[in-house]
TISE-229875 format. One line per field, with one value per residue (C-alpha): chain; x, y, z. Coordinates in steps of 0.5 Angstrom, whole numbers, plus 500, padded with zeros to 3 digits. Last residue first. Layout:
N
unit A,...
xx X,...
yy Y,...
zz Z,...
***
This chain:
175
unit A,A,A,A,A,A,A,A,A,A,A,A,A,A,A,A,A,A,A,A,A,A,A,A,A,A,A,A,A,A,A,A,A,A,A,A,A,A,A,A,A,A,A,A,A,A,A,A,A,A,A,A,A,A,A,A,A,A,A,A,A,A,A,A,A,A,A,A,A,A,A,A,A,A,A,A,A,A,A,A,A,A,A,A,A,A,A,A,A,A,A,A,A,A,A,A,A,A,A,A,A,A,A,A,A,A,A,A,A,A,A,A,A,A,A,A,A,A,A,A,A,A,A,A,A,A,A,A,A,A,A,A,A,A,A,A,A,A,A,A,A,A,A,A,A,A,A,A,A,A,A,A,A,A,A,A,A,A,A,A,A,A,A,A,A,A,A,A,A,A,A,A,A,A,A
xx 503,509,512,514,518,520,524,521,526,524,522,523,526,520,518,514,514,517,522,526,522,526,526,525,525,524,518,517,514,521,522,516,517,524,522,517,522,526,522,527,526,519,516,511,508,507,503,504,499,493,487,482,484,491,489,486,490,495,491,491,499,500,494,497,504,502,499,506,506,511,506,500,501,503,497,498,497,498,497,496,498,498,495,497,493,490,487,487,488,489,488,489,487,490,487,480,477,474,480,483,479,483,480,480,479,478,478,470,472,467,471,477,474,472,480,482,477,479,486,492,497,503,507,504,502,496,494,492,489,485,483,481,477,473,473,469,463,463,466,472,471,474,479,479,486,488,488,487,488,495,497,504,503,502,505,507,509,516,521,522,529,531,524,524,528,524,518,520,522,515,512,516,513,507,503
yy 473,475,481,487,494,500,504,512,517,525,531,537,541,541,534,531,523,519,523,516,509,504,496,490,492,486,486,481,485,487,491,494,497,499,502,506,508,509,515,518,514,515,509,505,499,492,486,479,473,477,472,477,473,475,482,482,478,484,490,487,486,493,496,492,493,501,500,497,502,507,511,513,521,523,519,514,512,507,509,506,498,494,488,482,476,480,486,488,496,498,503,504,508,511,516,515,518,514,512,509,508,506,506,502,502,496,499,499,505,509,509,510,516,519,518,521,528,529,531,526,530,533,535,529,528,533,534,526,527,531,527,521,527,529,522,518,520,516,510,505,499,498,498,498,500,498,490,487,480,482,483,480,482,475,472,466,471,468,474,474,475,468,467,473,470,464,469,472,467,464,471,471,464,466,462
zz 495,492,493,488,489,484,486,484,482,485,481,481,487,491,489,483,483,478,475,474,475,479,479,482,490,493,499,504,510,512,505,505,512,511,504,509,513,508,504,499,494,494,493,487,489,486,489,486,485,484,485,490,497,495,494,500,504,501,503,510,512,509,514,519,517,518,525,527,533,528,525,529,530,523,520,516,508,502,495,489,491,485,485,479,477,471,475,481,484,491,495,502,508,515,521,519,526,532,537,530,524,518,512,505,498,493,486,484,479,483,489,485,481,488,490,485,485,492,488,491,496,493,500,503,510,511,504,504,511,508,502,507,511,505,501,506,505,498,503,505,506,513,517,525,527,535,534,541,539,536,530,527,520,518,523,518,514,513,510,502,499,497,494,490,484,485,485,480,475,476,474,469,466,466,472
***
């Protein structure tokens, strides 16, 4: 193990929540995930258009699927209404976009599909997750926050916004 990754994960073993749990789901689990498919990329992109205000081109997604990048969706009551991309290399995975639809968040759907994107990464070998935040977006940071995540830092002007362009904290879980 590198020895900055040994300093951080002592470092964010004071931090990190026990994950025994593991996402808490329940035997009756509502989200069904699966890997997420070349057809998809039409009702992903418009749920991306639905909840972000700078949404992601369907080009994106295409180029992620085609890179072999590990993507997902979530059904719910028969439609995507969640996905996940992440990438892996060299021991370390980095979440590129996570997403639910408006009308599930809040019932724990989104630290299920979290809790899923890091077994894989885990199963995958990355030692360590990162993602990116808006600085403005506390429920999400809440999330990350009470699923293991430590912020480790901040990346200026990072995401556009209707008024520029808003800072990034940057967040990291051992895995």
């Amino acid at each position: 193990m590198p020895t900055w990754m040994a300093r951080m994960k002592h470092w964010m073993h004071g931090n990190q929540h026990q994950h025994a749990q593991d996402s808490q789901l329940t035997q009756e689990q509502p989200l069904t995930l699966r890997d997420m498919r070349l057809d998809d990329v039409r009702p992903v992109h418009a749920l991306e258009c639905r909840v972000y205000a700078f949404p992601w081109e369907a080009e994106a997604f295409r180029d992620c699927l085609f890179m072999k990048y590990p993507c997902w969706v979530g059904e719910y009551k028969g439609s995507i209404c969640a996905y996940g991309i992440l990438s892996i290399a060299a021991g370390e995975a980095h979440l590129l976009n996570i997403c639910l639809a408006p009308e599930i968040q809040g019932k724990g759907l989104g630290r299920v599909l979290l809790e899923h994107l890091a077994h894989e990464a885990r199963t995958r070998g990355a030692d360590v997750l990162f993602l990116e935040v808006r600085s403005s977006n506390f429920r999400a940071i809440a999330l990350y926050q009470s699923s293991g995540f430590n912020e480790i830092g901040s990346r200026k002007g990072y995401y556009p916004a209707a008024g520029g362009r808003e800072d990034a904290i940057v967040m990291a879980r051992m895995l």
